[in-house]
Each structure stands twice: as structure tokens, then as C-alpha cells.
One Martini backbone bead per residue (centre of mass of N, CA, C, O) as a GRO file, in nm:
protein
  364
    1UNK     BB    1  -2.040  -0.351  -4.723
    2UNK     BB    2  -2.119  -0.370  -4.397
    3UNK     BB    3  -2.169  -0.378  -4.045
    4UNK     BB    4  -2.184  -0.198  -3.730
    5UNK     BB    5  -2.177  -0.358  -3.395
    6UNK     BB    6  -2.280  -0.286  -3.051
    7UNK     BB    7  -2.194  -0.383  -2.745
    8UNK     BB    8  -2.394  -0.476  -2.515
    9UNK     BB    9  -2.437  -0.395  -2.166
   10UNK     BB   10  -2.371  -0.474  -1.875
   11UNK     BB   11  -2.166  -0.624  -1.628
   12UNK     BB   12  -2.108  -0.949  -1.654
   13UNK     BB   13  -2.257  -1.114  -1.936
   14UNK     BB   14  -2.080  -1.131  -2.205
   15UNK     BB   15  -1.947  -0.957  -2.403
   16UNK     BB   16  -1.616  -1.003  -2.404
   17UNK     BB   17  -1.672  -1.273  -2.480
   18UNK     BB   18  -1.845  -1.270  -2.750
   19UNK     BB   19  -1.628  -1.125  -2.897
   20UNK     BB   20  -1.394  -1.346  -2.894
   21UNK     BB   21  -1.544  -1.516  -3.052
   22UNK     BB   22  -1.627  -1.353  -3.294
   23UNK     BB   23  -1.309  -1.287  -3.361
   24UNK     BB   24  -1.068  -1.480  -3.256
   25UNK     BB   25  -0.993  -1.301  -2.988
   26UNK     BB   26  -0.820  -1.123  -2.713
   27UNK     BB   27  -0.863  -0.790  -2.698
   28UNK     BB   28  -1.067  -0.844  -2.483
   29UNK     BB   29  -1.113  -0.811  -2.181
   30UNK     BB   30  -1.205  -1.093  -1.973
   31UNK     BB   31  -1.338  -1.001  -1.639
   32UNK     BB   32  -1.471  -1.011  -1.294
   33UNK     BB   33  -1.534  -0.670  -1.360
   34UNK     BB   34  -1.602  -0.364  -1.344
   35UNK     BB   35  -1.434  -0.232  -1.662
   36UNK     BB   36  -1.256  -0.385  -1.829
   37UNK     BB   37  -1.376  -0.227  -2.070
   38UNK     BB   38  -1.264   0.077  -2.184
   39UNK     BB   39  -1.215   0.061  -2.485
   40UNK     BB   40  -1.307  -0.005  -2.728
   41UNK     BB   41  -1.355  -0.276  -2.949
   42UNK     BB   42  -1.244  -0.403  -3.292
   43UNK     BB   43  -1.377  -0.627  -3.534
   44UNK     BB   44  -1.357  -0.815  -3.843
   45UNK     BB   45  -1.537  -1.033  -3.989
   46UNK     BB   46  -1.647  -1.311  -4.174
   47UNK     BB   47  -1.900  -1.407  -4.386
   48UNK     BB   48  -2.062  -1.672  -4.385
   49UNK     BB   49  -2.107  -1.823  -4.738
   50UNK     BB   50  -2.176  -2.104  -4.908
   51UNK     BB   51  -2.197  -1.987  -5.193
   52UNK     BB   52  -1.890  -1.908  -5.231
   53UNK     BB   53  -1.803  -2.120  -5.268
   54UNK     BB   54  -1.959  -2.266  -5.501
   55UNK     BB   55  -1.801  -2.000  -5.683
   56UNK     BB   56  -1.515  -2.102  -5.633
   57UNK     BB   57  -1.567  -2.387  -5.818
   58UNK     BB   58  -1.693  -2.274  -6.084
   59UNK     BB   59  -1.451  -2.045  -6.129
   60UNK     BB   60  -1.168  -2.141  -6.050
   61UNK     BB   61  -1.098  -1.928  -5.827
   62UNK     BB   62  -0.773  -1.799  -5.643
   63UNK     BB   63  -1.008  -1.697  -5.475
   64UNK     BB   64  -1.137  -1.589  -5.168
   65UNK     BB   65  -1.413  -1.311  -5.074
   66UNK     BB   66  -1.550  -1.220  -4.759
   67UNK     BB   67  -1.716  -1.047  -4.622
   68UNK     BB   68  -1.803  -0.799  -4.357
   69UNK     BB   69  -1.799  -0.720  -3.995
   70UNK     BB   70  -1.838  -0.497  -3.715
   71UNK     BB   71  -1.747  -0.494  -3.390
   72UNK     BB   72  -1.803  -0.393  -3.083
   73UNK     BB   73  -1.675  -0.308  -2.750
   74UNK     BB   74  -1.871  -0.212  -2.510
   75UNK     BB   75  -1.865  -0.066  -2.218
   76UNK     BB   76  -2.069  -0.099  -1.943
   77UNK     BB   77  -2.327  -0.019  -1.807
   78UNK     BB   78  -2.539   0.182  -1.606
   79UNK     BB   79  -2.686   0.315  -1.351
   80UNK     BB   80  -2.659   0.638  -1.428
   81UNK     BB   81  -2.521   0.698  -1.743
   82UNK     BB   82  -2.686   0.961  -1.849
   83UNK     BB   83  -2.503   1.099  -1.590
   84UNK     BB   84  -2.191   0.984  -1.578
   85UNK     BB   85  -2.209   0.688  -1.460
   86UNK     BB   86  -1.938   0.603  -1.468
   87UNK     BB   87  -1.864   0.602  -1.811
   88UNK     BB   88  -2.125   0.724  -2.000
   89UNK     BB   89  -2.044   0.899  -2.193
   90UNK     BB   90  -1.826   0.766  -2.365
   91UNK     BB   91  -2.013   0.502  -2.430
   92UNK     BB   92  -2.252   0.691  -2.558
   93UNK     BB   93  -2.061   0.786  -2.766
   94UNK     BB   94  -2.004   0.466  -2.908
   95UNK     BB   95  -2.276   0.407  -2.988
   96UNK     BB   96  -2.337   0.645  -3.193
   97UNK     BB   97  -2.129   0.509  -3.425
   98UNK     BB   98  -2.344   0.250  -3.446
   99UNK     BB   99  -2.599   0.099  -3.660
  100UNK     BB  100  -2.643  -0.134  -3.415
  101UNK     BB  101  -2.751  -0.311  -3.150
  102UNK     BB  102  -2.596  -0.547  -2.933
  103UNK     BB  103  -2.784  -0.718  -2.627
  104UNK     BB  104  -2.651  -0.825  -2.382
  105UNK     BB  105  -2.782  -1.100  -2.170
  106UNK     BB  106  -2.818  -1.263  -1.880
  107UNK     BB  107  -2.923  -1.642  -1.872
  108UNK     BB  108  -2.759  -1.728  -1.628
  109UNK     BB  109  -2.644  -1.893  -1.336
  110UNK     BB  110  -2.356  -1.779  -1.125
  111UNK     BB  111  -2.181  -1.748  -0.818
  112UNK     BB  112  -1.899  -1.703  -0.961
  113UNK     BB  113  -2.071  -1.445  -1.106
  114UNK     BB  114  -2.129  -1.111  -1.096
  115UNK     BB  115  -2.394  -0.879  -1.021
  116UNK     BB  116  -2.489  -0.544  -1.023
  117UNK     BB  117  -2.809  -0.647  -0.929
  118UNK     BB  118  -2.807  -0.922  -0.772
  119UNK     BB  119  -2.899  -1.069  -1.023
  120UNK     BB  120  -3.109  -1.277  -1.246
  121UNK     BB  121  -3.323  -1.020  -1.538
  122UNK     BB  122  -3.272  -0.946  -1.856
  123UNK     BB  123  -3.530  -0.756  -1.802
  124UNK     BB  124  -3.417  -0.559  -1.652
  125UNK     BB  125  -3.163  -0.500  -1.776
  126UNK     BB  126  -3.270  -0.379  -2.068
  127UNK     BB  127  -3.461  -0.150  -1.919
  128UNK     BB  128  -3.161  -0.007  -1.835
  129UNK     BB  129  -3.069   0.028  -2.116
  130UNK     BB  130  -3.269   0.191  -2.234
  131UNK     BB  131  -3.341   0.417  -2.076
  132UNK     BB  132  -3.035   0.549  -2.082
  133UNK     BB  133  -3.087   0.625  -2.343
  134UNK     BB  134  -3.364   0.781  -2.314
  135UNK     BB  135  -3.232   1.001  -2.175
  136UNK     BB  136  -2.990   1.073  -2.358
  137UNK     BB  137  -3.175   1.169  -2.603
  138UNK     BB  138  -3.342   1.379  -2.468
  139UNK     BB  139  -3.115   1.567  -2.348
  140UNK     BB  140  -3.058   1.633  -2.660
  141UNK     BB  141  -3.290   1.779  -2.727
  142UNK     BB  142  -3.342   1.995  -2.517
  143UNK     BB  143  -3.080   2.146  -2.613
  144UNK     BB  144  -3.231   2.223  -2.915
  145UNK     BB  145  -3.466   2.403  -2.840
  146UNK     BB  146  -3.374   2.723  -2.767
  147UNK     BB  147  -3.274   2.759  -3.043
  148UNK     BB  148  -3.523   2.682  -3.228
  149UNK     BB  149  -3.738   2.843  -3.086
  150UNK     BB  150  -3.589   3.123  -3.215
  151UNK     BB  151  -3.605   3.069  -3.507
  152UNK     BB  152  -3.889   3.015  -3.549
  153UNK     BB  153  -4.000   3.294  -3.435
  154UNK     BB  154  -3.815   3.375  -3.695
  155UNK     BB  155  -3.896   3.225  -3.982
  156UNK     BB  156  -3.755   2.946  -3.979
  157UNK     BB  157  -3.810   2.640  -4.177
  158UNK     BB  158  -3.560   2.467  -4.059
  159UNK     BB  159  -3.649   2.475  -3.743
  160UNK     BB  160  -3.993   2.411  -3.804
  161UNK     BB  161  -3.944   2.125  -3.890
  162UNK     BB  162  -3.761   1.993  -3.699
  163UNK     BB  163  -3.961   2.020  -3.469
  164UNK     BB  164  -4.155   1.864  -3.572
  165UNK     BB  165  -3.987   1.594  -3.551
  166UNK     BB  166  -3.927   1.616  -3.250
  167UNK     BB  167  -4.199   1.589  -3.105
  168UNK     BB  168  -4.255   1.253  -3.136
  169UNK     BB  169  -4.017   1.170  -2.992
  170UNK     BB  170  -4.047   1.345  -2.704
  171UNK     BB  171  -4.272   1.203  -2.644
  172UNK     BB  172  -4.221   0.920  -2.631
  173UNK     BB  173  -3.968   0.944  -2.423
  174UNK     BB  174  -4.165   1.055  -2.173
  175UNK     BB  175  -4.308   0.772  -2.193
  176UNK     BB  176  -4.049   0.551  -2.241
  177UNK     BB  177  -3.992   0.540  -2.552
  178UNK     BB  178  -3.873   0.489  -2.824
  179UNK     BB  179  -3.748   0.660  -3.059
  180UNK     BB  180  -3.847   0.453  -3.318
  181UNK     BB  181  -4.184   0.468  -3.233
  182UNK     BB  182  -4.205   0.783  -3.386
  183UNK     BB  183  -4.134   0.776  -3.657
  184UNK     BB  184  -4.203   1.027  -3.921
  185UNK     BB  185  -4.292   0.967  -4.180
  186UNK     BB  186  -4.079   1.066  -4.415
  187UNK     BB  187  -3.791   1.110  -4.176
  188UNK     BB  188  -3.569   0.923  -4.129
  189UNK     BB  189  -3.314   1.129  -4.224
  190UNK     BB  190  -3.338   1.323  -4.010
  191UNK     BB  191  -3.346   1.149  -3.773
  192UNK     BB  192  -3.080   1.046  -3.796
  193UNK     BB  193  -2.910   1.305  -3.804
  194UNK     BB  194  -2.971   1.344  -3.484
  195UNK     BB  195  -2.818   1.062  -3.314
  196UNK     BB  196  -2.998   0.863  -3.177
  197UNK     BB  197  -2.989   0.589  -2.999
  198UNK     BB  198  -3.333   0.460  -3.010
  199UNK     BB  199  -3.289   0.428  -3.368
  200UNK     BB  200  -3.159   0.156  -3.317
  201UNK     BB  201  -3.128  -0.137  -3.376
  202UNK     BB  202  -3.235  -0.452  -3.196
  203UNK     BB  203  -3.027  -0.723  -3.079
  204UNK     BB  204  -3.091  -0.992  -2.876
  205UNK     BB  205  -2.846  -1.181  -2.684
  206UNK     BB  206  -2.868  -1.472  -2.522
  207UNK     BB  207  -2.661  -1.570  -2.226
  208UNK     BB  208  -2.615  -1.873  -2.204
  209UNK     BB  209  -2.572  -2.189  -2.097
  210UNK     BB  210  -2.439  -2.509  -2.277
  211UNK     BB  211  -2.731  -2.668  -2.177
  212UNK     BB  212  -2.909  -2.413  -2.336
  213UNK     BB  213  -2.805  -2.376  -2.638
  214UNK     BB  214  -3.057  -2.528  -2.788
  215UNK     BB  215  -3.303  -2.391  -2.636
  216UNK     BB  216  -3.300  -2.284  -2.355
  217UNK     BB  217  -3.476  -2.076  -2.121
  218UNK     BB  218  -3.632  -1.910  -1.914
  219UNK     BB  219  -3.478  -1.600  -1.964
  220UNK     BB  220  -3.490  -1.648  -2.258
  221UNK     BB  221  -3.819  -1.638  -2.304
  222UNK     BB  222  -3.856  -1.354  -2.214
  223UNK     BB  223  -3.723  -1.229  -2.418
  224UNK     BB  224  -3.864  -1.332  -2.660
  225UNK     BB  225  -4.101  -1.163  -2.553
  226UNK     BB  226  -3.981  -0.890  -2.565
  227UNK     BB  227  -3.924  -0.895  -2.874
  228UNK     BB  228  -4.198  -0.942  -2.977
  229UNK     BB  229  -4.341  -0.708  -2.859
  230UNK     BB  230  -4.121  -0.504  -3.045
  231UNK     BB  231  -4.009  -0.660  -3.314
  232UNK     BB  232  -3.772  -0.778  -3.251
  233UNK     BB  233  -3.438  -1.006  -3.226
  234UNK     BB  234  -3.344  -1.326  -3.115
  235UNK     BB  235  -3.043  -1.480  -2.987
  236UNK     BB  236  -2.899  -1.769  -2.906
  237UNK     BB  237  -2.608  -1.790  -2.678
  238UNK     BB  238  -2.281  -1.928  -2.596
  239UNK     BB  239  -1.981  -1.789  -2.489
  240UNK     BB  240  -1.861  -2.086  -2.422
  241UNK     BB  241  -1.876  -2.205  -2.682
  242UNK     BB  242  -1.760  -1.967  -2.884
  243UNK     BB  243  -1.500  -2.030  -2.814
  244UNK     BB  244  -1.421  -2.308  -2.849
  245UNK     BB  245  -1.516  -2.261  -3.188
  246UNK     BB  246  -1.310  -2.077  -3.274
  247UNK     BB  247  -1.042  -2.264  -3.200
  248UNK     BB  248  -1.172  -2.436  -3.447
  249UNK     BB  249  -1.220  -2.635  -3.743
  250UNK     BB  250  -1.456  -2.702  -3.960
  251UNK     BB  251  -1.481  -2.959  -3.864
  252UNK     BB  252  -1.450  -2.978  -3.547
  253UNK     BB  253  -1.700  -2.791  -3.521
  254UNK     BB  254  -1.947  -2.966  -3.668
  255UNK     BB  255  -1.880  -3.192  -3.460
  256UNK     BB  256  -1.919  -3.019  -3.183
  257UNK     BB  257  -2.210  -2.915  -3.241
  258UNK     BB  258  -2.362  -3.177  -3.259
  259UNK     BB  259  -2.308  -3.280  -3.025
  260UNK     BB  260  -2.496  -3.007  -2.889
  261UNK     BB  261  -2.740  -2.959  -3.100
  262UNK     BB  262  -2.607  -2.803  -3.328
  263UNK     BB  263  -2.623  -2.636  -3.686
  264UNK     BB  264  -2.460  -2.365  -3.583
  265UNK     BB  265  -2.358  -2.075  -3.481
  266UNK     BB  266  -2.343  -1.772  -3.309
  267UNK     BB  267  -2.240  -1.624  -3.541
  268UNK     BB  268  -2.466  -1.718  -3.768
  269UNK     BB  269  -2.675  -1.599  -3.638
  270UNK     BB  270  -2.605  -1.290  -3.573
  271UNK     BB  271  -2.567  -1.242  -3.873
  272UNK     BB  272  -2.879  -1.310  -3.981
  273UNK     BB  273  -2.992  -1.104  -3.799
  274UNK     BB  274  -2.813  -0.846  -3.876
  275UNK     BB  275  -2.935  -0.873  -4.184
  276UNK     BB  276  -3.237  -0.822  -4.101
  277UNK     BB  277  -3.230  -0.591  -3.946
  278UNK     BB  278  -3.060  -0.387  -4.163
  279UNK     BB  279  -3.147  -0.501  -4.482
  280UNK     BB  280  -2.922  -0.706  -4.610
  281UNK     BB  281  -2.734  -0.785  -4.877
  282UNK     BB  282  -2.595  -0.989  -5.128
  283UNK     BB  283  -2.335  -1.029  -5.374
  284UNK     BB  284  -2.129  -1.128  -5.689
  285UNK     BB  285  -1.793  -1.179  -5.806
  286UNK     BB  286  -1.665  -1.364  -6.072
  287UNK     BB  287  -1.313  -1.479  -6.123
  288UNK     BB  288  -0.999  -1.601  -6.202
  289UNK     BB  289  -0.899  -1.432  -5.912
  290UNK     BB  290  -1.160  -1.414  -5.788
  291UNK     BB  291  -1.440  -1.472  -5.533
  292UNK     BB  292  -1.697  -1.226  -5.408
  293UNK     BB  293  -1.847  -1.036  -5.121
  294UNK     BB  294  -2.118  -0.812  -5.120
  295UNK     BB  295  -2.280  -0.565  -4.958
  296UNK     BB  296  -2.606  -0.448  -4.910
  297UNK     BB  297  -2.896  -0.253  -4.935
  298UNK     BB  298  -3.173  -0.319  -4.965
  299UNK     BB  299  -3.268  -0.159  -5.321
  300UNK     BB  300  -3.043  -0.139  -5.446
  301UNK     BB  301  -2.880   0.001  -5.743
  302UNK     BB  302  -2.649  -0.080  -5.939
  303UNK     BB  303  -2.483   0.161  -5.949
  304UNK     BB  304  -2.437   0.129  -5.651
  305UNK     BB  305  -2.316  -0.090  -5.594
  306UNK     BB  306  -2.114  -0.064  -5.762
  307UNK     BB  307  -1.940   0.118  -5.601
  308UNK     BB  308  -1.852  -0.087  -5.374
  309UNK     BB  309  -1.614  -0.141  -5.500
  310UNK     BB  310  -1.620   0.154  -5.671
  311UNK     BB  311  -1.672   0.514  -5.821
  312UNK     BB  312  -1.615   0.468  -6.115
  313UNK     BB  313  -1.862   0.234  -6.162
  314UNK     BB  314  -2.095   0.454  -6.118
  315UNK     BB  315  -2.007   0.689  -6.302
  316UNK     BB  316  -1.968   0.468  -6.549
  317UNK     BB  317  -2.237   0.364  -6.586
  318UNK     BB  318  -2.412   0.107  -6.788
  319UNK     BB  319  -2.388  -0.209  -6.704
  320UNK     BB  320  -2.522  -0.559  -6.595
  321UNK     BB  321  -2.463  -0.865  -6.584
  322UNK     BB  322  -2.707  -1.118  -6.473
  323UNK     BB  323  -2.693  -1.354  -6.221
  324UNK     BB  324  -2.812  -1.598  -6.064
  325UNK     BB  325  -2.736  -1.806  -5.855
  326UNK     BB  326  -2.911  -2.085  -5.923
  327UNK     BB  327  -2.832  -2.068  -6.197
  328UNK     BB  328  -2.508  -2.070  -6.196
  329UNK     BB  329  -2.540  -2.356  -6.085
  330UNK     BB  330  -2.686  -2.517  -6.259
  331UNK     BB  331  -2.496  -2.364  -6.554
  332UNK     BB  332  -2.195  -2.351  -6.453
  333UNK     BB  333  -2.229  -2.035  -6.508
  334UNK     BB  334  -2.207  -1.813  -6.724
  335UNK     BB  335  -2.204  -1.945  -6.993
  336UNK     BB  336  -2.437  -2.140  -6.936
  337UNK     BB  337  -2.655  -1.914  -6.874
  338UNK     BB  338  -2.662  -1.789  -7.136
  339UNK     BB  339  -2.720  -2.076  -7.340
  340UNK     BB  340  -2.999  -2.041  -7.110
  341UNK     BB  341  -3.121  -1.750  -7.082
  342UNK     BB  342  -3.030  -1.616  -6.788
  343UNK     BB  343  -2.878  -1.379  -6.903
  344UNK     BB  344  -2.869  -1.043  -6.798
  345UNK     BB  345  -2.942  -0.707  -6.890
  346UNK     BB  346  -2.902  -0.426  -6.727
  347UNK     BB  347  -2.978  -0.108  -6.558
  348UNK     BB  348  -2.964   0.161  -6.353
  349UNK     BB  349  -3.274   0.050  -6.214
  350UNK     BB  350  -3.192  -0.172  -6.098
  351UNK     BB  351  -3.232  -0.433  -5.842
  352UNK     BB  352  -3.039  -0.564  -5.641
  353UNK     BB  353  -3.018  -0.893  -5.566
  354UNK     BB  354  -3.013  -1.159  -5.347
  355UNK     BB  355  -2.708  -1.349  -5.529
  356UNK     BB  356  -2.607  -1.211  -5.723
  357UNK     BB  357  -2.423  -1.209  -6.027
  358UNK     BB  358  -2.190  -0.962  -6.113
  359UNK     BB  359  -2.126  -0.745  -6.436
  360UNK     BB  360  -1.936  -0.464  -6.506
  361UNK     BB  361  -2.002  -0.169  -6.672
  362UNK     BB  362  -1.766   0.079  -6.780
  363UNK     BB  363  -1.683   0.430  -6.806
  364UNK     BB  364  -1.422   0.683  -6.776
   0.00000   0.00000   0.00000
């Protein structure tokens, strides 16, 4: 499993400028016009994770296969998307298939690159695309009250329910609130159920200048201040740069970011937070034909991981050999960690940590 995120935003912020450097492909036109994205452009990416590296040369494994995520690049929305303008409906319905936003916003001021809002504001582009999704949800709700009102007055069950999820979801948009902001204890799977858009989590990104990709600016510090009061978590990029460093080799980028005052990729930074956002992480199988890594959301249990690989490893799930990370680095592999009682066998209660490696032993 990886995890699927919709680019969003404004048109002319660096969506797809954004979008092309973390796929390293051409796949979206970048252009100064909006709606220059009219189908959404879907790319896979793999996963860096240095640990990865680490158990193929420890396991002598003749392949490395690192995890992947999907990036959708939808376009551009604009001020009364909700009713139809611009593309709206189509994008409202792209966004509603992935499991999380990242919202880029414009941080950087360029008199020859249009905004259609006629200035930089990241904090109002924000709550102009906020808005939107909440009045698409809204009128989505609305549209299933007199049905289910129907129901519930005939003593329908399962609709007297339904409407009692959907009441504090309805009061919060109302208010102006995003529905994430009052899912009902114990009713995430139902609410989920609904495809409301403002209850995915949402990652803010910052599409600073080059010169302050290090550092950050007054727009994205606004920025950092509205995702701090929503819980939200905001990263810094330059989609200008992340361009250049696409196109470079591993030894090249890291002396290119180096230079530029930076530890890592813009790619790298929104993957560890999208992998925060949405609570994944890996695990790994290590064997001399490949050394792989397996995304999972954290919690699960050794039998569903199993599953990820294979659904037969699930159905006749016996147990699981399980070395952390740390363990099997420090005394060379399997092997070494055996011998120094680091191996342990879980059975299918076991929740699996991020950083095992796991070998299944499975009957089918």
C-alpha cells in the first residue's frame, strides 16, 4: 500500500511545476493560464528510504524495490467551484478519489506569473479552496436529508442513524468549519462512507522562491501560523528548484541542495509528512532476489500486512519471524540476530512496527 494525494489549489501557484518535479516526468503541462491541467495526470513515485538501502547490502539481495505513492494533479479551482465555475464539478469529483490533499499555495511574489485573485495571499487562496470543498460537502449532505427523513419518520433504523452522523458534520459546515473538525467518536468508517471532502487530512505546501527555500518567507509563515492553529502540518518547497534537482543524479543533487543551504529534497520532506498525515509506515522483507518495502498504516496486524504482499499470506497466516530494523543492522541480517535472540515469532495479535522485517510463514 502507498497512499494517493491530490495536488491542489489555485491555478498559476506551482501545481504542476510541483507535480513534475516529484514524478520527473513532463506528464502535466506547466503553463501561465489557468486550467492548462484539464484531466488530472496521475504519477507513481518510489519512496526514499535509506534504511532500504542498508538491508541490500546486508542481505547481499540482487534487487532493491522501494515502496511507492501516487500524486494526482488536479486542476486549478477557483471562487465558485462548488457551483460549477470554472471546471468545477469535475475537479470536486477528482479530489473526492484521493485519500488526502496537499494544498499548494503561492508564497512568492512574480509580476510575471498571473494570480487570479490579483495578488499573493496563501491565507486567502487557503480559505477560498477550503470554502469550496465545505459548500460542495454541504450541498451534498443536503441533497440526502429528505430521503433519509423519510426513512427515519417510518422507523427506519439504519437512516435514523445515518442522519444522527451526518447532524454535527452539517452544524460544523454551517459554521464554516470543515467536517473533519466534528467527526463523531466511534463513527470515522460511516463518516468516511459519506466521500465528504473536507474530513481528508490536509498537508499545506508552501511554493516559496529559491532564495527562500531554506528558510521560509512572510507568506509562508502565515502559512505555518493557520496550519499550526487547524493542526494541519505545512512544508516548505520550491518547485523551482525541485525542478532542477529532478533532473539531477544522486551524488549531484546532494551536492546542488548543499549548496542551497538545504538537507533534503522538497520531495522528501512531503513525503515524511504525508506519511504523518495519513499514520503509514514500512516494513521490509529482505531475501538474496530482492530487498523490498511495504507501506501499512500504522496499527495493523501482522496478518493484514501479510495480506499487502499477497492475499494468501493473510488467508492461511501461521506466524511471523520479526527482526527490528536496528536489531538486524547492528548483528549483520537474520541470521546474526537469531543468534544473538533478537528473532522473535509473533502470531497474528502482533501489530507491526515500523522498520521490521518480516518473514511469513503462511499455509494455504
Amino acid at each position: 500500500m502507498g497512499f494517493n494525494c491530490g495536488i491542489v489549489g489555485l491555478p498559476n501557484v506551482g501545481k504542476s511545476t510541483l507535480f513534475n518535479a516529484l514524478t520527473a516526468t513532463a506528464t502535466a503541462q506547466a503553463a501561465n493560464y489557468p486550467f492548462c491541467t484539464i484531466e488530472p495526470n496521475t504519477g507513481r513515485v518510489a519512496v526514499p528510504d535509506p534504511r532500504l538501502d542498508k538491508l541490500v547490502e546486508i542481505g547481499k539481495s540482487q534487487r532493491e524495490v522501494p515502496t511507492s505513492l501516487e500524486f494526482v494533479d488536479i486542476a486549478g479551482l477557483v471562487r465558485g467551484a462548488s457551483k460549477g465555475e470554472g471546471l468545477g464539478n469535475q475537479f470536486l469529483a477528482n479530489i473526492r478519489e484521493v485519500d488526502a490533499i496537499i494544498h499548494v499555495l503561492r508564497c512568492f511574489e512574480d509580476d510575471d506569473i498571473t494570480h487570479v485573485e490579483g495578488g499573493v495571499d496563501p491565507v486567502r487562496d487557503a480559505d477560498i479552496i477550503e470554502t469550496e470543498l465545505m459548500l460542495a460537502d454541504l450541498d451534498s449532505l443536503e441533497k440526502r436529508l429528505p430521503n433519509l427523513e423519510k426513512r427515519a419518520r417510518n422507523r427506519d433504523a439504519e437512516a435514523t442513524a445515518q442522519l444522527a452522523v451526518m447532524a454535527p458534520l452539517m452544524e460544523a459546515l454551517r459554521e464554516g468549519r470543515p467536517a473533519r473538525t466534528a467527526i463523531p467518536a466511534g463513527e470515522e468508517e460511516a463518516v468516511r462512507r459519506l466521500q465528504l471532502l473536507t474530513t481528508k487530512p490536509v498537508l499545506y505546501v508552501c511554493n516559496v522562491d529559491e532564495d527562500s527555500a531554506a528558510t521560509g518567507n512572510k507568506f509562508s509563515e502565515q502559512v505555518q501560523a493557520k496550519a499550526a492553529a487547524e493542526g494541519a502540518a505545512a512544508v516548505i518547497v520550491s518547485a523551482a528548484i525541485e525542478a532542477e534537482v529532478s533532473q539531477l543524479e544522486n551524488e549531484e543533487r546532494r551536492e546542488f541542495l548543499e549548496g542551497l543551504g538545504l538537507q533534503d529534497s522538497g520531495l522528501d520532506r512531503v513525503i515524511a509528512a504525508g506519511y504523518k498525515l495519513l499514520g503509514l509506515c514500512t516494513y521490509f522483507t529482505v531475501g538474496p532476489k530482492e530487498a523490498r518495502a511495504w507501506t501499512i498504516t500504522a496499527g495493523t496486524k501482522a496478518p493484514q500486512a501479510a495480506a499487502v504482499i499477497h492475499n494468501d499470506f493473510e488467508r492461511g497466516f501461521i506466524a511471523c519471524e520479526t527482526v527490528a530494523y536496528d536489531d538486524y543492522v547492528q548483528y549483520g541480517g537474520e541470521a546474526g540476530a537469531k543468534e544473538a535472540g533478537r528473532l522473535r515469532i509473533e502470531g497474528r495479535d502482533y501489530v507491526v512496527q515500523d522498520g521490521d522485517v518480516l518473514l511469513f510463514r503462511f499455509n494455504v
